[in-house]
C-alpha positions in Angstrom: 0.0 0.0 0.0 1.6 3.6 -0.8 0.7 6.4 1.2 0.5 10.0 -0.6 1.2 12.9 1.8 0.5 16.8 0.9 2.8 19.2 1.9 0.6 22.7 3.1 2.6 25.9 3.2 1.2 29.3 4.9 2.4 32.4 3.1 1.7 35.9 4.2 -0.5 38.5 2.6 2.1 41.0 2.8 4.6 39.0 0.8 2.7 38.4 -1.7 2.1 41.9 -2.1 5.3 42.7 -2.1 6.2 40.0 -5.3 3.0 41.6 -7.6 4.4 45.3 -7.0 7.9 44.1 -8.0 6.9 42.6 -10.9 4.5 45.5 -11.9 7.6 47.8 -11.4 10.0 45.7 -13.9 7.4 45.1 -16.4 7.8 47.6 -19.8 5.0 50.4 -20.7 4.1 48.5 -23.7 3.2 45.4 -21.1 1.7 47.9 -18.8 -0.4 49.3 -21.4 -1.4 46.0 -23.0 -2.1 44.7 -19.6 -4.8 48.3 -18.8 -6.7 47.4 -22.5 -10.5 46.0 -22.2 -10.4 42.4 -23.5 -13.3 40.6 -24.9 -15.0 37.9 -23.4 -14.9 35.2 -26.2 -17.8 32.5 -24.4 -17.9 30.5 -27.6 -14.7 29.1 -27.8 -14.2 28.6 -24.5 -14.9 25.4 -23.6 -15.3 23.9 -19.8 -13.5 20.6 -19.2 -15.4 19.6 -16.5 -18.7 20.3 -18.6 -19.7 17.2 -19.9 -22.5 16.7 -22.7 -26.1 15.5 -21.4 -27.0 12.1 -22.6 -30.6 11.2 -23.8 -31.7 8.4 -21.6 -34.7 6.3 -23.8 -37.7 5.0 -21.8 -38.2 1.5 -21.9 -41.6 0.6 -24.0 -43.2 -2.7 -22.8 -45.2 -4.5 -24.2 -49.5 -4.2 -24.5 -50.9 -5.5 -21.7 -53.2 -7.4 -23.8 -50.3 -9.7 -25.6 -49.5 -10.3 -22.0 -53.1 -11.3 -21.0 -54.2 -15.1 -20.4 -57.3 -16.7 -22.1 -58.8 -17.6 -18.7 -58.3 -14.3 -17.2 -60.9 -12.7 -15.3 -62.2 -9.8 -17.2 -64.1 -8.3 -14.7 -60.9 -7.1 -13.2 -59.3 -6.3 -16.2 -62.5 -4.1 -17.1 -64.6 -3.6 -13.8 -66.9 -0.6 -14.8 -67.4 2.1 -17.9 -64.7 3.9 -19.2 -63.6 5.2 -22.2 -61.7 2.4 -24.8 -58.2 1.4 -24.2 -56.7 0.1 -27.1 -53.6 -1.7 -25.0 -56.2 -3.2 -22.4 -58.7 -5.0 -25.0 -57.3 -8.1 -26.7 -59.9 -8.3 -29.2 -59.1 -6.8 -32.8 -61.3 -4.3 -33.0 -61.8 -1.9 -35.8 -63.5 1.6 -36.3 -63.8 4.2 -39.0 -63.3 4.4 -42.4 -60.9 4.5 -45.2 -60.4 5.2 -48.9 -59.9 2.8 -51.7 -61.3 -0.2 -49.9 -59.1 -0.5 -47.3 -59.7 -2.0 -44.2 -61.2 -0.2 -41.2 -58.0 1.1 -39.2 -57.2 -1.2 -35.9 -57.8 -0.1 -32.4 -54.4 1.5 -31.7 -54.6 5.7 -32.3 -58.0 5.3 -33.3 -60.1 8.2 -32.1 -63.2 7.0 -33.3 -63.4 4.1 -30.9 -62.7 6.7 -28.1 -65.7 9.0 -29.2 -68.6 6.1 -28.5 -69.5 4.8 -25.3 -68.9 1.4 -25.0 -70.3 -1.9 -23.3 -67.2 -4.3 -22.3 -67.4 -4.1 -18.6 -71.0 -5.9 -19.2 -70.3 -9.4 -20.0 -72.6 -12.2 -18.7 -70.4 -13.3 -15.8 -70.3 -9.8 -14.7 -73.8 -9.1 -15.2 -74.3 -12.3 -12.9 -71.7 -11.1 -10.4 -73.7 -7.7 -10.4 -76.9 -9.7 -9.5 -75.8 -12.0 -7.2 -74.5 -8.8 -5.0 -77.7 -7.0 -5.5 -79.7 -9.8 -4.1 -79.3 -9.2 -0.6 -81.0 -5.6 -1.0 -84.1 -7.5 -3.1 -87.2 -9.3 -1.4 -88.1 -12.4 -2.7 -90.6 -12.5 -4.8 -93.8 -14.1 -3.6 -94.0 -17.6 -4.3 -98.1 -17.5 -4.5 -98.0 -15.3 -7.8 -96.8 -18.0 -9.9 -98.8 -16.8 -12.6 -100.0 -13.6 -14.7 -103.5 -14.0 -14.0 -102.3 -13.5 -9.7 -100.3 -10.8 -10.5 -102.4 -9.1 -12.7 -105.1 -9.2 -10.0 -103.1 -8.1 -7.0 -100.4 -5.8 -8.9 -102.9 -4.0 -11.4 -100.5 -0.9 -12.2 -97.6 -1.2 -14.3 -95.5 1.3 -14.1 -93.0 1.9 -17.4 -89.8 4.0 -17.4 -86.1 4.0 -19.3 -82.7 4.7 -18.4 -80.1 5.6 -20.9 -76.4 6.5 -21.3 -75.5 9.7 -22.2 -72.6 11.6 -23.5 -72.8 15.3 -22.5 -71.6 17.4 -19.5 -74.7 16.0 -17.2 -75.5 13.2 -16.8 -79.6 13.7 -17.0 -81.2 12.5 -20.1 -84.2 14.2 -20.9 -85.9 11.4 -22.2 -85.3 9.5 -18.7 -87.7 11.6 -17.6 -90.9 10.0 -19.0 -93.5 7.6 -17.0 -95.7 5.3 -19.0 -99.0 3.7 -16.5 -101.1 0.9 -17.7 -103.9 -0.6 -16.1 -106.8 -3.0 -17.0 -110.1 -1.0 -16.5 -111.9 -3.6 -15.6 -109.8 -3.5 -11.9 -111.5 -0.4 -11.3 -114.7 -2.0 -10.7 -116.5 0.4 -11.7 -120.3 0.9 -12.5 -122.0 1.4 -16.1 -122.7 5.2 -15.0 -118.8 5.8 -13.7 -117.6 3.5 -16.5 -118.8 6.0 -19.0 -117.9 9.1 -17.2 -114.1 7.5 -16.6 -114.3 6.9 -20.5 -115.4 10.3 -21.4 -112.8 11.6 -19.8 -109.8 9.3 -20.7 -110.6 10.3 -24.0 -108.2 8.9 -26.4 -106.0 6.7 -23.5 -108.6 4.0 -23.7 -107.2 0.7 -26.4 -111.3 -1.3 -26.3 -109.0 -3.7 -27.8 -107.5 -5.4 -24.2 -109.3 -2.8 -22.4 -106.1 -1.3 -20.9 -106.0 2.8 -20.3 -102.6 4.3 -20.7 -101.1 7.4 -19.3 -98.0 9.4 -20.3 -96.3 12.0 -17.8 -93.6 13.8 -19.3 -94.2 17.3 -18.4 -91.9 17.5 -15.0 -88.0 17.5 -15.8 -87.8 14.5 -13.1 -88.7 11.3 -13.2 -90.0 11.1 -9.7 -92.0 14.2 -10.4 -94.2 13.0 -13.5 -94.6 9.5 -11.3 -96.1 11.5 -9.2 -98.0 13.0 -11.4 -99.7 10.2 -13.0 -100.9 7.9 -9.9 -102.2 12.0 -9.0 -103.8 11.8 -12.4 -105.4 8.0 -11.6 -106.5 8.8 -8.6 -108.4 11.9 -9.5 -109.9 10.0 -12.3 -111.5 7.3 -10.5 -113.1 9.6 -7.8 -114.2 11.9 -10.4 -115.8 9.1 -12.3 -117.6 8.0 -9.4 -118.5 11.2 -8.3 -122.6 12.2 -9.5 -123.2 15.6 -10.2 -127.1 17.2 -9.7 -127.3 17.9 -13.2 -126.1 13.6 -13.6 -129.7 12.7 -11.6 -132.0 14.8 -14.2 -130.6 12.7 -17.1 -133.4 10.8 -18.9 -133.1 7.6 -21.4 -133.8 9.7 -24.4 -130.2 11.6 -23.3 -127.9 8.5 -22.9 -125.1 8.5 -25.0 -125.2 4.3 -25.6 -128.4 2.2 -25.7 -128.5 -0.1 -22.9 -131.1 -3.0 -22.9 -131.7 -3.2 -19.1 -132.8 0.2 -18.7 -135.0 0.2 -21.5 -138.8 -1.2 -22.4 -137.5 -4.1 -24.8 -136.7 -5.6 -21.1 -140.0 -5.0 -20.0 -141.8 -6.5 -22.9 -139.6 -9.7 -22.6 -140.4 -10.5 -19.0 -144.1 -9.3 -19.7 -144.6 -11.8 -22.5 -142.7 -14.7 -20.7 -144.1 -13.7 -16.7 -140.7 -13.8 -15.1 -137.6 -11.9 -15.3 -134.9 -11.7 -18.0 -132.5 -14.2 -15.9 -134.5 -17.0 -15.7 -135.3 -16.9 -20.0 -133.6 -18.9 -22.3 -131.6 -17.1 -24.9 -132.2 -13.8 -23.5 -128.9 -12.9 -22.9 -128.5 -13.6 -26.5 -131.1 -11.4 -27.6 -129.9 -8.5 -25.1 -126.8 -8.7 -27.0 -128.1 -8.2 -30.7 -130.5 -5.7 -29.7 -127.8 -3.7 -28.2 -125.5 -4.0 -31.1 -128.5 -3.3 -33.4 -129.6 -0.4 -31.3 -125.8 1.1 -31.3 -124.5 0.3 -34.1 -127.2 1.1 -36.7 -128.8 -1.2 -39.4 -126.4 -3.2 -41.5 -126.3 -7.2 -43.1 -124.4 -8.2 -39.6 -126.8 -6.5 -36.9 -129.9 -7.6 -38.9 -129.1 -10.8 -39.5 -128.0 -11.2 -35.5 -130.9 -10.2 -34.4 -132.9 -12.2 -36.6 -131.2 -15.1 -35.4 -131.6 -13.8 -31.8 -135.0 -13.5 -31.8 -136.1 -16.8 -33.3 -133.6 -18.5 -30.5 -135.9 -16.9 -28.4 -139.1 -17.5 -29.4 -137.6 -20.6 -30.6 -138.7 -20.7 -33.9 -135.4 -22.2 -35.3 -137.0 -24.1 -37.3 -138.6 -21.5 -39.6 -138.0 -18.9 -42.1 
């Protein structure tokens, strides 16, 4: 081992100012005079040796994730909720947009257009089951006695229709979200001929004679829970309207009805009259009830002719007859 030593010597100020007067005195003019001059700073040419030049360090690029990614992999990690398309995360070979000359579409990487759409990857069927199964514990169980649409029909007679949709815009609120559609059979009502007619009258329109269901549409609030409210307001004053009678309901007479109804009128009377007991206990009377109403309502034609025709020789059975 060698050992290096450094030898430290201490000089005084005042000698050293004696040595720079010296040789400031023994110098020429011409040096002296060189020596007072302004010199230039020259900074291009001068060059540090201790500068050294900066080297560009190059970040490592791995791989996509999605070369990396197994077959058996569970996606719902990978891809857990909505967000917008990743081209390194998807290992499918998607394709979006379009180019000249018949080329093919151009691939997911630096594709903008796949970025402008929403898109649906985080709902696959097993996460759509995984979903499920965790929102069970917040659901009741769904009664086992309506095991059929005729049960729930008669117990749940409301349906209640609404929409939710994805939109791309600074809020979140779509303004068709806001809509509430309300079905219901009329015939769950259990209303009267009287407030059967009134609740027509003023349904207008909303009544399909079809399945006899009455629809309502709410889409005047901007909330949802606003126009719900709405319509089961608008149901509700419906039906005690429609069995509400007004003074001027109790002066109406037969001659004003809107619909020809058999009980109320003297074809009844007659019937029972020439049989001696009531329309009930007659055969074929409902029958004849029927075509005498359609007759009555519908005016004369080849079908409500020939029904009651039919009707009436059923009922005084003369069948056999022309």
């Amino acid at each position: 081992m060698m050992n290096l030593s450094r030898n430290i010597e201490r000089v005084p100020f005042r000698s050293i100012e004696k040595q720079l007067v010296a040789s400031y005195c023994n110098s020429s003019p011409q040096t002296q005079t060189k020596q007072e001059e302004f010199r230039a700073l020259n900074i291009r040419n001068v060059k540090d040796p201790f500068q050294t030049r900066r080297r560009l360090q190059k970040t490592a690029v791995f791989p996509p994730r999605a070369d990396q990614m197994p077959v058996d992999q569970d996606w719902g990690s990978v891809w857990p909720g909505p967000r917008s398309f990743h081209p390194a995360t998807v290992p499918l070979p998607v394709r979006q947009g379009f180019t000249e000359k018949g080329a093919p579409p151009p691939n997911k990487f630096n594709n903008a257009e796949l970025m402008k759409i929403p898109n649906f990857l985080h709902l696959t069927p097993p996460v759509i089951k995984r979903q499920c199964e965790a929102l069970k514990k917040f659901c009741t169980p769904w009664p086992k006695a309506l095991d059929n649409e005729d049960k729930i029909q008669k117990n749940f007679p409301i349906e209640v229709i609404s929409s939710d949709y994805c939109y791309s815009s600074p809020t979140i609120r779509d303004p068709m979200a806001r809509i509430i559609t309300v079905k219901f059979k009329l015939a769950s009502l259990k209303l009267d001929d009287r407030a059967r007619d009134k609740f027509l009258r003023l349904v207008g329109p909303r009544y399909n004679e079809e399945n006899d269901t009455v629809t309502i549409v709410t889409d005047r609030c901007p909330l949802k829970k606003q126009n719900y409210d709405y319509a089961m307001y608008l149901v509700t004053a419906l039906f005690h309207e429609s069995k509400k009678v007004e003074p001027w309901e109790e002066m109406k007479s037969e001659a004003d009805m809107e619909i020809y109804c058999w009980e109320n009128n003297a074809s009844k009377k007659n019937i029972e009259a020439l049989f001696g007991c009531k329309s009930e206990e007659i055969p074929n009377a409902a029958e004849y009830s029927e075509a005498v109403s359609h007759y009555m309502n519908e005016g004369e034609n080849d079908y409500t002719i020939s029904k009651y025709g039919e009707a009436v020789k059923k009922l005084l059975k003369l069948q056999g007859t022309n």
